[in-house]
C-alpha positions as CSV (number, residue, x, y, z in Angstrom):
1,X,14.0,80.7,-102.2
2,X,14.6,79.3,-105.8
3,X,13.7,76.2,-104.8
4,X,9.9,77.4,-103.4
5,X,10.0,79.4,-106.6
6,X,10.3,76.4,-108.9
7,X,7.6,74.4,-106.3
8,X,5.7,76.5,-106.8
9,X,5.7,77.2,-110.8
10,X,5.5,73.5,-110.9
11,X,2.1,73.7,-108.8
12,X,0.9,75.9,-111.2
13,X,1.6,73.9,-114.1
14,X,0.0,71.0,-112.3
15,X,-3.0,73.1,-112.0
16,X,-3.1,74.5,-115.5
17,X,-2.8,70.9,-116.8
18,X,-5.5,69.3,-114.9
19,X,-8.2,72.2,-115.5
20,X,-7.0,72.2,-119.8
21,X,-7.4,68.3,-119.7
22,X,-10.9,67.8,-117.7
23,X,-12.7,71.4,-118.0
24,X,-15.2,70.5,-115.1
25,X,-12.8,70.2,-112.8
26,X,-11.8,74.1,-113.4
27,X,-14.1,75.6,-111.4
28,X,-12.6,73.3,-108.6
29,X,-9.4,74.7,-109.0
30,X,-10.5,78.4,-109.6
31,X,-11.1,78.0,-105.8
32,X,-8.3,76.9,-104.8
33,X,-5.4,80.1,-103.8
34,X,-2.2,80.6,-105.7
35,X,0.7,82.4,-103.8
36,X,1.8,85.4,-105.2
37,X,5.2,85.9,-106.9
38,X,8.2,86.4,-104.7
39,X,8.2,90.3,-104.0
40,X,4.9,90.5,-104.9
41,X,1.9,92.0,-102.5
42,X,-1.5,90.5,-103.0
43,X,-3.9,93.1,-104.3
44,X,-7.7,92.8,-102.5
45,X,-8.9,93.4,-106.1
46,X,-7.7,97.2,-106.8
47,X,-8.7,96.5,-110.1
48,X,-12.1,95.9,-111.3
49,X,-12.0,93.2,-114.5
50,X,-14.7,92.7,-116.3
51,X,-15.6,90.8,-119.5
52,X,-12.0,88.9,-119.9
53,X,-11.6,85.8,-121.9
54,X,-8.8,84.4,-123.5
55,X,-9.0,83.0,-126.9
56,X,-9.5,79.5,-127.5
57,X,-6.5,77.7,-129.5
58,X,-5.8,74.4,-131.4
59,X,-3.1,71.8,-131.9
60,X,0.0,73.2,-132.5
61,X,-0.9,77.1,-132.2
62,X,1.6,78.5,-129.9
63,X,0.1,81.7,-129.4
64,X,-3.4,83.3,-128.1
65,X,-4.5,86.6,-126.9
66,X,-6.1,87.9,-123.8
67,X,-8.8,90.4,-123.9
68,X,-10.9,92.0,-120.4
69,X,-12.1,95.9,-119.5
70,X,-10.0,97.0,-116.1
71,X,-10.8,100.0,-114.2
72,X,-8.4,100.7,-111.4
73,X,-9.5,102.0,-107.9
74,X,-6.0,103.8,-107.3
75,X,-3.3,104.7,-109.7
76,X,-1.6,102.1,-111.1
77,X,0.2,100.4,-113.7
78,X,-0.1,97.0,-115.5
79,X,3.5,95.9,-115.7
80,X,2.7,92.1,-116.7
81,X,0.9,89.2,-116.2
82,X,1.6,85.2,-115.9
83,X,-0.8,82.2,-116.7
84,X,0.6,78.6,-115.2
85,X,2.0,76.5,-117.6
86,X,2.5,79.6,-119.9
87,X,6.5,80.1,-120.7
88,X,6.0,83.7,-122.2
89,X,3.6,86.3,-121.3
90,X,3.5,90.1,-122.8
91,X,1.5,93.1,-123.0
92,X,1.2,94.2,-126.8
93,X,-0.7,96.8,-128.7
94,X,-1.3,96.5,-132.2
95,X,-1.0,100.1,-134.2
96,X,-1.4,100.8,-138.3
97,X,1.9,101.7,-139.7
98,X,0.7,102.6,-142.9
99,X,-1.4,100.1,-144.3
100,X,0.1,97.5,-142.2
101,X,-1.6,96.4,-138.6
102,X,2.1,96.0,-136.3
103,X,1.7,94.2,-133.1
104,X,4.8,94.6,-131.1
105,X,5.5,94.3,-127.2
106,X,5.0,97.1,-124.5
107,X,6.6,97.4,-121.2
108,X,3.7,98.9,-119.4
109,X,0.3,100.0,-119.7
110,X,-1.3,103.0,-117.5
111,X,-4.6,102.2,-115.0
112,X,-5.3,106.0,-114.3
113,X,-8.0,106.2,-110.9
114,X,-11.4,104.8,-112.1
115,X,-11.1,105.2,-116.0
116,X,-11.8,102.4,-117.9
117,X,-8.5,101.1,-119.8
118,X,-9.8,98.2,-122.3
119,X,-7.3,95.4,-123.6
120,X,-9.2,94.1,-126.8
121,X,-8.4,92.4,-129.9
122,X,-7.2,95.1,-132.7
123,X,-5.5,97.3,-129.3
124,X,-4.0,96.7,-126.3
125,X,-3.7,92.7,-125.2
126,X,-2.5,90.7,-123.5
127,X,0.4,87.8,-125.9
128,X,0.4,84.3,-124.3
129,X,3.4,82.0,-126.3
130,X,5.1,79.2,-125.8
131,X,2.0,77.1,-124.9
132,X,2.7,73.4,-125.0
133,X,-1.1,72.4,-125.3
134,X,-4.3,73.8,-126.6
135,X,-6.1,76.1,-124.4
136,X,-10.0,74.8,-124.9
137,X,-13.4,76.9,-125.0
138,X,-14.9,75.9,-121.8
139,X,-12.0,75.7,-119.5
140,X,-10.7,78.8,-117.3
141,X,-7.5,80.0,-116.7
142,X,-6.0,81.5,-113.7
143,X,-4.0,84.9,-114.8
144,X,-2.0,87.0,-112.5
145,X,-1.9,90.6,-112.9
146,X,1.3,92.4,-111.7
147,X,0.5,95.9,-111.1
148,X,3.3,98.6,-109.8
149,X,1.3,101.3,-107.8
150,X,2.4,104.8,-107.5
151,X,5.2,104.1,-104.6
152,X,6.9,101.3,-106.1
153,X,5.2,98.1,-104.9
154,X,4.5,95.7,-106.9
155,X,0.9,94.3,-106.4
156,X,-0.7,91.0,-107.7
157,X,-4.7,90.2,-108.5
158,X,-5.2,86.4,-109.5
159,X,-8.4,86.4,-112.1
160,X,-10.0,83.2,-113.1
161,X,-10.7,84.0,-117.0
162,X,-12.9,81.8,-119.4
163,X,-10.9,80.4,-122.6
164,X,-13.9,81.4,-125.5
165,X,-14.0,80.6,-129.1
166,X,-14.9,84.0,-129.7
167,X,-15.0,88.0,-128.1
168,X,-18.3,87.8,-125.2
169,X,-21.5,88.4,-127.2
170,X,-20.5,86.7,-130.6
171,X,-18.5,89.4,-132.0
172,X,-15.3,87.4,-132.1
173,X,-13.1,90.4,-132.4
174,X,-10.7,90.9,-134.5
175,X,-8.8,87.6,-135.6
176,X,-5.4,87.0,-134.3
177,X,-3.8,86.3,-137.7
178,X,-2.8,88.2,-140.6
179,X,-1.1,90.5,-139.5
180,X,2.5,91.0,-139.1
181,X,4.6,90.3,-135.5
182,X,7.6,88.5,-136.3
183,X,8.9,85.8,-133.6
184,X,5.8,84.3,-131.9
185,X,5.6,81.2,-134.1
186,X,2.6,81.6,-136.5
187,X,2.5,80.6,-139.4
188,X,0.2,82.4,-141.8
């Protein structure tokens, strides 16, 4: 089982490296399926996602956030997430602590029955670290939700998610630097 594990991580990689280094060949690959995580079920798209993206990066940045609106057709809860060819993956929030924006890991968020729960830049979003290579505007990413639903499974929904420069509609959020989450590798 390890073995198929690491295969399968490795396909993944593969996958993440070809659609980074030749962008067109992305939407190729958003076709192709990727097999859930051991224990995992595979969700027929409980959740509705709409409007995700995942911030562009550049040489040596380690770090980028995730950003999309869910709405969940049963209860559930987002428990995690993976990206190929991503070593570390959390959910964070970012609250004030006095005059201080904190962004610090969470173990879980709540998907209450057809409420909207928004991950966005300045809240709740999603932390991918330990990347190797620059994730470029144009490409697309495959990201795996893990969900827990009300009895204990564990679920999975594979998105295909656009890496932008900016937040959809030219806003570009709130900027992922300067302000203070010790151990990610940024260096202000």
């Amino acid at each position: 089982m390890r073995r198929v594990a690491t295969e399968v991580l490795s396909f993944r990689a593969l996958v993440l490296g070809v659609c980074l280094a030749l962008p067109g060949v992305a939407a190729v690959a958003a076709d192709k399926a990727v097999p859930p995580a051991p224990n995992a079920e595979a969700s027929a798209g409980v959740v509705n996602v709409q409007d995700a993206w995942i911030r562009a990066t550049v040489k040596g940045q380690t770090a980028t956030g995730g950003f999309m609106t869910l709405r969940s057709s049963q209860p559930l809860t987002l428990i995690g997430f993976s990206v190929p060819g991503v070593p570390a993956a959390e959910l964070h929030e970012m609250k004030m602590e006095g005059d201080v924006m904190r962004m610090r890991a969470i173990k879980s968020l709540p998907l209450p029955t057809g409420q909207v729960v928004t991950l966005r830049p300045g809240g709740h979003h999603l932390m991918l670290m330990g990347l190797k290579t620059p994730l470029s505007a144009g490409s697309t990413v495959q990201l795996e939700l893990k969900l827990r639903a009300e009895d204990g499974r564990v679920l999975t929904q594979t998105v295909a998610v656009p890496v932008q420069g900016g937040a959809p509609g030219g806003s570009g959020g709130m900027p992922m630097q300067g302000h203070e989450h010790p151990g990610h590798g940024h260096h202000h």
